[in-house]
C-alpha positions as CSV (number, residue, x, y, z in Angstrom):
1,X,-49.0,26.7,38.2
2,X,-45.6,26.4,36.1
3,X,-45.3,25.4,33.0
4,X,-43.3,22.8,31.9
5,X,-40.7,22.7,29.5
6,X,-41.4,19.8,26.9
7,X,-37.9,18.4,25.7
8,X,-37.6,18.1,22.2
9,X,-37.5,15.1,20.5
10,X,-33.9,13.7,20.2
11,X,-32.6,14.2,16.3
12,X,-30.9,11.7,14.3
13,X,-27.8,12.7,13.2
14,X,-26.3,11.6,9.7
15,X,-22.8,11.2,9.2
16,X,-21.5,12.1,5.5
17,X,-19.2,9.4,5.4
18,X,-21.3,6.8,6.6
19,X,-24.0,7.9,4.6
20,X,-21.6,7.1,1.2
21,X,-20.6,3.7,3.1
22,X,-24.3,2.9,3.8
23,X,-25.2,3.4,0.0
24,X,-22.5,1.3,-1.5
25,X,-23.3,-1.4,1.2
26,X,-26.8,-1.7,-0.1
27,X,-25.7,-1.4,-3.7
28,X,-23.4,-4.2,-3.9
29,X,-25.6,-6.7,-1.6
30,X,-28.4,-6.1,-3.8
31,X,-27.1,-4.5,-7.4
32,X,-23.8,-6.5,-8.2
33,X,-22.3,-10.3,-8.3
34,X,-20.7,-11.2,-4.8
35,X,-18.9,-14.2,-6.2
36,X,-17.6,-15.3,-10.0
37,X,-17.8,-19.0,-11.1
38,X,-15.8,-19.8,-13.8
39,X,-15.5,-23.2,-15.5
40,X,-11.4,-23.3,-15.6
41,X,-8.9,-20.1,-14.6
42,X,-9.3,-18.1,-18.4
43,X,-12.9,-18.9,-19.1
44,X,-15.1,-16.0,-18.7
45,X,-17.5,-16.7,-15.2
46,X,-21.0,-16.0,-14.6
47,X,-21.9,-13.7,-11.8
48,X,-23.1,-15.3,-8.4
49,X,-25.6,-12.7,-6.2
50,X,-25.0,-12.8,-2.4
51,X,-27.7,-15.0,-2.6
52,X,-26.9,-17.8,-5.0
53,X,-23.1,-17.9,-3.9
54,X,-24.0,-18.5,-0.2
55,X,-26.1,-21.1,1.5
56,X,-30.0,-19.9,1.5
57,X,-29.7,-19.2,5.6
58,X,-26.1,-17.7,5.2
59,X,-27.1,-15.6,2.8
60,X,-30.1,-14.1,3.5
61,X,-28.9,-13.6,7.5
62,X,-25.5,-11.5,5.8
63,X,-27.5,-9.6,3.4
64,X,-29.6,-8.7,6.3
65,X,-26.4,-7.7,8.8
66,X,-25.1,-5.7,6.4
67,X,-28.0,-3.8,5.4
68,X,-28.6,-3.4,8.6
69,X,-24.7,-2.2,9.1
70,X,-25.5,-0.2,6.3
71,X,-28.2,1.6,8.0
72,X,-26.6,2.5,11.4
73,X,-23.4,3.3,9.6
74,X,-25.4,6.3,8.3
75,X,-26.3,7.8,11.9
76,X,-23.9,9.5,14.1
77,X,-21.9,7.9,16.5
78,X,-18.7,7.3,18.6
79,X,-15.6,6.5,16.3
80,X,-14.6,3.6,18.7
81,X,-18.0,2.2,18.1
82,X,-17.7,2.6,14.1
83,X,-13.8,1.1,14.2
84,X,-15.5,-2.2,16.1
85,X,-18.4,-2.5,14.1
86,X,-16.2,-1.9,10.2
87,X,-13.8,-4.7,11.6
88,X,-16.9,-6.8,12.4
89,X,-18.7,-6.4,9.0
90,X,-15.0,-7.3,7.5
91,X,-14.8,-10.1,9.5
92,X,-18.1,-11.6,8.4
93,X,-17.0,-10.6,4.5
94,X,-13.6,-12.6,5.1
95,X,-15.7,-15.1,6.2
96,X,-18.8,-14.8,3.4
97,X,-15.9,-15.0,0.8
98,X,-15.2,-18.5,2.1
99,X,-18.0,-20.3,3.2
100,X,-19.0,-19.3,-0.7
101,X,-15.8,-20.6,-2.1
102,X,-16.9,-23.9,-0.5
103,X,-20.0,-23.8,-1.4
104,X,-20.2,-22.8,-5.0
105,X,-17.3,-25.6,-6.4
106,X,-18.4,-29.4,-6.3
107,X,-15.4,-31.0,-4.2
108,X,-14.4,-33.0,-7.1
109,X,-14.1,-30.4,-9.8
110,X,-10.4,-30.0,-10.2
111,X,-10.9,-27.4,-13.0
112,X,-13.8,-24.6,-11.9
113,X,-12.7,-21.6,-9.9
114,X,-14.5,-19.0,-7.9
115,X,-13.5,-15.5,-7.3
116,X,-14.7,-12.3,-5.5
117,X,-16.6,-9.8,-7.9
118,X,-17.6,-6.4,-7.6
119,X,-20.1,-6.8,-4.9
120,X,-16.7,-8.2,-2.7
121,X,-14.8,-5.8,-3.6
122,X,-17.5,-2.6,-2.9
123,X,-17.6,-4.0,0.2
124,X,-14.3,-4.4,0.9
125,X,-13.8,-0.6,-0.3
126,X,-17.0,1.0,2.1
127,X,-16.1,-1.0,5.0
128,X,-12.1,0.1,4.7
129,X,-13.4,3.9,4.2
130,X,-15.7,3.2,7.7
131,X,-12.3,1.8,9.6
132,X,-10.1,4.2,8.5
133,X,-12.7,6.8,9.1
134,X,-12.7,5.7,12.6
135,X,-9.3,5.6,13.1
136,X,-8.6,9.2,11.7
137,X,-11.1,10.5,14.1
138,X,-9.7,8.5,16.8
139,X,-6.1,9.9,16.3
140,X,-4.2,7.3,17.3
141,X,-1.0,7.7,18.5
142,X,2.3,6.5,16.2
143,X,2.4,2.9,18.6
144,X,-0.8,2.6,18.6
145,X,-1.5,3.2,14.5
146,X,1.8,0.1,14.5
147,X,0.2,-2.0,16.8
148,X,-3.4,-1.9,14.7
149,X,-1.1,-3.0,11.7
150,X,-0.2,-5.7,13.4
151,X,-3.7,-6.6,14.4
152,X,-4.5,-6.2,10.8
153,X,-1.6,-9.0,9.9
154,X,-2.7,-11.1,12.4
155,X,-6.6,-10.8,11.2
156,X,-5.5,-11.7,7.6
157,X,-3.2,-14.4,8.2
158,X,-5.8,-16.3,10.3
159,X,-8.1,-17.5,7.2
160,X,-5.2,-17.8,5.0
161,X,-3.5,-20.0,7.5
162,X,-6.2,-21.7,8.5
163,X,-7.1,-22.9,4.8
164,X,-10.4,-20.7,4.9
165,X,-9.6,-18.7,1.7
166,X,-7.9,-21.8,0.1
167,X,-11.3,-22.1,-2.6
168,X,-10.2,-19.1,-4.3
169,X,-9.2,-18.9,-7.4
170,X,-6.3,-16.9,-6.5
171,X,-5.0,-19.2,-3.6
172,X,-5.0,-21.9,-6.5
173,X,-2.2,-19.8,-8.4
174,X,-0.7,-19.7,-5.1
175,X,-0.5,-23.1,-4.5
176,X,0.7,-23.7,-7.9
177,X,3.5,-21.0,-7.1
178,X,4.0,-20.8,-3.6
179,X,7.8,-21.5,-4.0
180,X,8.1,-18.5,-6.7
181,X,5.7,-16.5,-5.0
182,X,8.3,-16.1,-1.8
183,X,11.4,-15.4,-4.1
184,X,10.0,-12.9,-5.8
185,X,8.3,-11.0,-2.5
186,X,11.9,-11.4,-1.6
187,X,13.4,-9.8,-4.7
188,X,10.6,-6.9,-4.4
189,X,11.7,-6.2,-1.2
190,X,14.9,-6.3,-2.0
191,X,14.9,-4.5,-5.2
192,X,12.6,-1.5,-3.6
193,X,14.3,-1.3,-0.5
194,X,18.3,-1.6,-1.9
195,X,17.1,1.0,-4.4
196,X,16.0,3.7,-1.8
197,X,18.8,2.6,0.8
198,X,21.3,3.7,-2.4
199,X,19.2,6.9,-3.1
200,X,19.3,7.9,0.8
201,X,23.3,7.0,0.7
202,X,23.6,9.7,-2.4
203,X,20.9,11.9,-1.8
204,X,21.2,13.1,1.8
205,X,24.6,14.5,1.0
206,X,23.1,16.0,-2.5
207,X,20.6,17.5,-0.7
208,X,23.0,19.0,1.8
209,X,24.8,20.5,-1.0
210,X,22.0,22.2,-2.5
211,X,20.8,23.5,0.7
212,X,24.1,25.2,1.4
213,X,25.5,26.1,-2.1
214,X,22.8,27.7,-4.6
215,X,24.6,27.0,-7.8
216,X,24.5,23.6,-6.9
217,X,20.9,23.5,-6.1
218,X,20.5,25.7,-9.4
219,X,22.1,22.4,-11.8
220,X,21.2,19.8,-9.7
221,X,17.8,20.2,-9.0
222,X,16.5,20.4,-12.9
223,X,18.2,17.5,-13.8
224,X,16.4,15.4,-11.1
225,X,12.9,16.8,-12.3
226,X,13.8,16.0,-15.9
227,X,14.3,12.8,-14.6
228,X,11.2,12.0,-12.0
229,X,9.2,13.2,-15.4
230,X,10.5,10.0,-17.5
231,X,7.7,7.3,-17.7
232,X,8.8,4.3,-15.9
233,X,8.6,1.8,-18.7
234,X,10.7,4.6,-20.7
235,X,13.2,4.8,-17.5
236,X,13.7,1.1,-17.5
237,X,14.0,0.9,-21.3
238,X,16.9,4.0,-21.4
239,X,18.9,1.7,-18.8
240,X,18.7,-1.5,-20.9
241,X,21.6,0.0,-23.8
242,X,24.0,1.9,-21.7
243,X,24.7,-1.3,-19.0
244,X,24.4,-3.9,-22.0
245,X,27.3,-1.9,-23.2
246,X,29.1,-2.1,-20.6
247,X,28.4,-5.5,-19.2
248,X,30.1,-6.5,-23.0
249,X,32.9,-4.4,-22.4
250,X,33.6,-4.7,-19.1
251,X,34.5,-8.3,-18.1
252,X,34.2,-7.4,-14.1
253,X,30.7,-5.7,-14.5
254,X,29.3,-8.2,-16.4
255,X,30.8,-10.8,-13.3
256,X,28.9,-8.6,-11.3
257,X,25.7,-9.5,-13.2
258,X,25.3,-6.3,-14.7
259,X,23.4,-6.7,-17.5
260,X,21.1,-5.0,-20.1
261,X,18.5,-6.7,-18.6
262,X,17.3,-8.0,-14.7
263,X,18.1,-6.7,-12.0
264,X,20.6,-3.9,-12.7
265,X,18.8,-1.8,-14.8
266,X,15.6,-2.1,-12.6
267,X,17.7,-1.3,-9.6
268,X,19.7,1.8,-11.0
269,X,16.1,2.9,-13.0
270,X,14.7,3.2,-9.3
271,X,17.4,5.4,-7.7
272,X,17.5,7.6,-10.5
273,X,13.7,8.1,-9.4
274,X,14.2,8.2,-5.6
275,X,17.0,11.1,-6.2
276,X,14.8,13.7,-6.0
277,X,12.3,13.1,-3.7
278,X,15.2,12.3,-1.3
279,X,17.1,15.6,-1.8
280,X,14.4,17.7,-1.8
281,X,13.2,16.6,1.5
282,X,16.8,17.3,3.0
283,X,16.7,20.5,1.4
284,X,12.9,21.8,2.9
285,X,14.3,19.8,6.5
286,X,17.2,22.0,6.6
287,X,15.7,25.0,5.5
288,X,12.9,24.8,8.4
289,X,15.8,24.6,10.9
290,X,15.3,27.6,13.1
291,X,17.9,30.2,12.6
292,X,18.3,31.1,16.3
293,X,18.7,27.2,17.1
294,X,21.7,27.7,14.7
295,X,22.8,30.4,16.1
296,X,22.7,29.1,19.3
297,X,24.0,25.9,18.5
298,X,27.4,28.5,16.6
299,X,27.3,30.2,20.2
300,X,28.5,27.5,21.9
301,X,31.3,26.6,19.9
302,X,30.1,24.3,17.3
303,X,31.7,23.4,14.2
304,X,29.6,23.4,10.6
305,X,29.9,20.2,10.8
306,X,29.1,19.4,14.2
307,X,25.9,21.7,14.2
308,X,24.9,19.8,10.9
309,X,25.6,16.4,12.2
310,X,24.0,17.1,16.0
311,X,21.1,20.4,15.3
312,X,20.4,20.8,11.8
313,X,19.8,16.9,10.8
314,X,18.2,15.9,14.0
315,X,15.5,18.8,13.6
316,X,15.2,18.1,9.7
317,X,14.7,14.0,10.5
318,X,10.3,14.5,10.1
319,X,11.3,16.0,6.6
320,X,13.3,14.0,5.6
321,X,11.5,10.6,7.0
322,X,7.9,11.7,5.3
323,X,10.5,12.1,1.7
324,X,11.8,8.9,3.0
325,X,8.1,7.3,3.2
326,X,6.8,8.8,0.0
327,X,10.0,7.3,-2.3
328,X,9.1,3.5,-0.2
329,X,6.1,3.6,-1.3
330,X,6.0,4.9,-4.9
331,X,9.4,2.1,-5.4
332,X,7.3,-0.5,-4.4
333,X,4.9,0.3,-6.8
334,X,7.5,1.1,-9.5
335,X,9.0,-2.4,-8.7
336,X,6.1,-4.4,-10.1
337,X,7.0,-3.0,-13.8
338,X,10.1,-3.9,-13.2
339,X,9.4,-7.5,-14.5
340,X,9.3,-6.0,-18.0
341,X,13.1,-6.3,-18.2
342,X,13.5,-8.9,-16.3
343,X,13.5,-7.5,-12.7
344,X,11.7,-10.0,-10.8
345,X,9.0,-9.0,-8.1
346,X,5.5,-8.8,-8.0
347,X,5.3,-7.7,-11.4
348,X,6.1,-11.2,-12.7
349,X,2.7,-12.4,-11.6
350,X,0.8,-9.7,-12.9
351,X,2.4,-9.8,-16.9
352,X,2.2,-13.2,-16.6
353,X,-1.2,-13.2,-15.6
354,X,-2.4,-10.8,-18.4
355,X,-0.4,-12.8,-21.1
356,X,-2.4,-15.5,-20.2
357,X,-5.7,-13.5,-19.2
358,X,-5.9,-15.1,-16.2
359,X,-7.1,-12.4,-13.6
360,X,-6.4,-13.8,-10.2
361,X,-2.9,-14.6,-11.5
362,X,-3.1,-10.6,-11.6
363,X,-4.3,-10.7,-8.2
364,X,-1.3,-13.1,-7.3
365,X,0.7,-9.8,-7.4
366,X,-1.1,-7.0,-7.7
367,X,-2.6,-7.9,-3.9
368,X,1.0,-8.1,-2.0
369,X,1.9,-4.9,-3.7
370,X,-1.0,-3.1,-2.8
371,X,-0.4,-4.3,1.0
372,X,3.3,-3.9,0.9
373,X,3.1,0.0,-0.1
374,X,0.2,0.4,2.7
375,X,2.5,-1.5,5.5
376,X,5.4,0.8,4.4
377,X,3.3,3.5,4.5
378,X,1.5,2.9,8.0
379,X,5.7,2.1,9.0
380,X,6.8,5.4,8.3
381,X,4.0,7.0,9.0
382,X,4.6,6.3,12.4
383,X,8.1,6.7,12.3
384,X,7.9,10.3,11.2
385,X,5.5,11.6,14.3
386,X,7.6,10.1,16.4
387,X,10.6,12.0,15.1
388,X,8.7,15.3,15.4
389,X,7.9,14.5,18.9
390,X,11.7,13.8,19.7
391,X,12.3,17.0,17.8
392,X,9.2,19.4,19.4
């Protein structure tokens, strides 16, 4: 008679990450204020538990879901099944956020507004962390990381569209400022994407120079260091003088609207910043060029030129793209202080909101920046991967 082999009893496997996500889920059902009441938009609110901000049925059947998210997001299991089940527990919070909203403000008090608290927010965080968890183990392709930005887009715009979110405190300032709120996206755009257009114009020749001729490189490169070191507000502040001068001095510059203050000094504050990033991303791209590709490319008869123009950029264009995507992205942020000196952007909702300590006017502008800078980002991204694969 054989004996037989007794199989072990399957083992649970925790994940690290989800174990984090699961403890932060349970913290902010159970340990901080989902929503914020407040009786007009600078009064200080009184926090609302998942419980009190939610009808009694609502409530208790989302606390339960997400503890019970909270739970399996601890074990160990396939990312496609984590990336479906973090955009399902951010579904139901989009949805939590405004069924509160509703529920929460009498329908004829013009004056009280409700916001997300911490609780929101800590959900908001874990259940990002699970997706993008997900999708890092998933490795998507460059298309397929653009096409689940668009998804994202498309996912946010439907309660915004639909009037779900329109309870919030922050889609009141909205409302009140819809008209400003598109010119100024427009002039952040504008001011953080002329800015690093100008900087790619000047830079990719500097950068050329200091790859090819060390003196150069030797002057140049300090300078632009001295300069990324210069605090922003300090940056924005050292343009003021010099362009006030010559916007008083200069009839055609100041028709130009070159001025000590608005746009001009932001704008020229911003490419002083992107310089260096720029060139130094030229300068590593061209120095990773393969010396026999060079050689090969001098072999056949090229000309400097023509092996700079049709080898050595095309093989530096991952470099210089990723130098490309990190200047985006730290200009857009850069952009919302520009609204000290009159810049514009962003940055006007978020001064004006803490002049008049009204948070969610904060929001107003600190929210579009936030997703503006991870668009870029998730953009480039994509853009630089598939410039290596043209390039491999």
């Amino acid at each position: 008679m054989t004996d037989r082999a007794v199989p072990s009893a399957r083992r649970v496997t925790l994940d690290k990450v989800g174990i984090l996500i699961g403890v932060l889920t349970i913290v902010a059902v159970f340990g901080m204020p989902f929503m914020v009441l407040r009786p007009n938009r600078i009064a200080a609110g009184t926090g609302l538990s998942t419980f009190a901000a939610l009808p009694a049925v609502q409530g208790a059947a989302l606390a339960a879901l997400w503890v019970v998210g909270a739970l399996w997001a601890m074990m160990a299991s396939r990312p496609a099944w984590r990336l479906a089940a973090g955009c399902t527990w951010l579904a139901t919070l989009a949805y939590a956020v405004g069924a509160a909203a509703a529920h929460v403000v009498a329908p004829d008090d013009a004056l009280a507004r409700v916001s997300p608290a911490a609780g929101v927010w800590l959900l908001l965080f874990a259940w990002a962390v699970l997706v993008a968890d997900a999708l890092a183990r998933l490795a998507f392709g460059p298309w397929r990381r653009l096409v689940a930005l668009v998804v994202a887009i498309a996912a946010i715009s439907v309660p915004l569209a639909s009037g779900w979110w329109d309870g919030l405190s922050v889609m009141h300032e909205y409302a009140v400022r819809s008209d400003d709120f598109w010119r100024e996206a427009i002039r952040h755009i504008a001011l953080a994407g002329g800015s690093v257009a100008a900087a790619l114009v000047a830079g990719l020749p500097l950068g050329i120079a200091c790859a090819r001729i060390a003196p150069v490189r030797t002057i140049v490169m300090p300078v632009l260091n001295i300069v990324q070191t210069i605090p922003s507000i300090a940056m924005y502040g050292l343009m003021m003088a010099p362009l006030g001068l010559l916007a008083a001095h200069v009839p055609l510059a100041a028709a130009l609207g070159i001025r000590g203050i608005g746009v001009a000094p932001a704008v020229l504050a911003l490419f002083l910043y992107s310089l260096l990033p720029i060139a130094s991303s030229v300068v590593v791209g061209l120095e990773q060029v393969p010396s026999h590709v060079t050689e090969a490319a001098r072999a056949m008869g090229m000309t400097r030129v023509q092996r700079l123009l049709r080898v050595d950029l095309v093989l530096a264009l991952p470099v210089i793209l990723s130098g490309v995507r990190i200047v985006l992205v730290q200009n857009i942020g850069l952009t919302a202080v520009a609204a000290l000196i009159g810049g514009g952007g962003f940055g006007t909702f978020i001064f004006q909101g803490i002049g008049q300590s009204a948070a969610d006017l904060v929001l107003l502008g600190a929210i579009p920046t936030i997703a503006l800078a991870l668009a870029a980002a998730v953009v480039f991204e994509a853009a630089t991967t598939l410039a290596k694969g043209r390039t491999a």
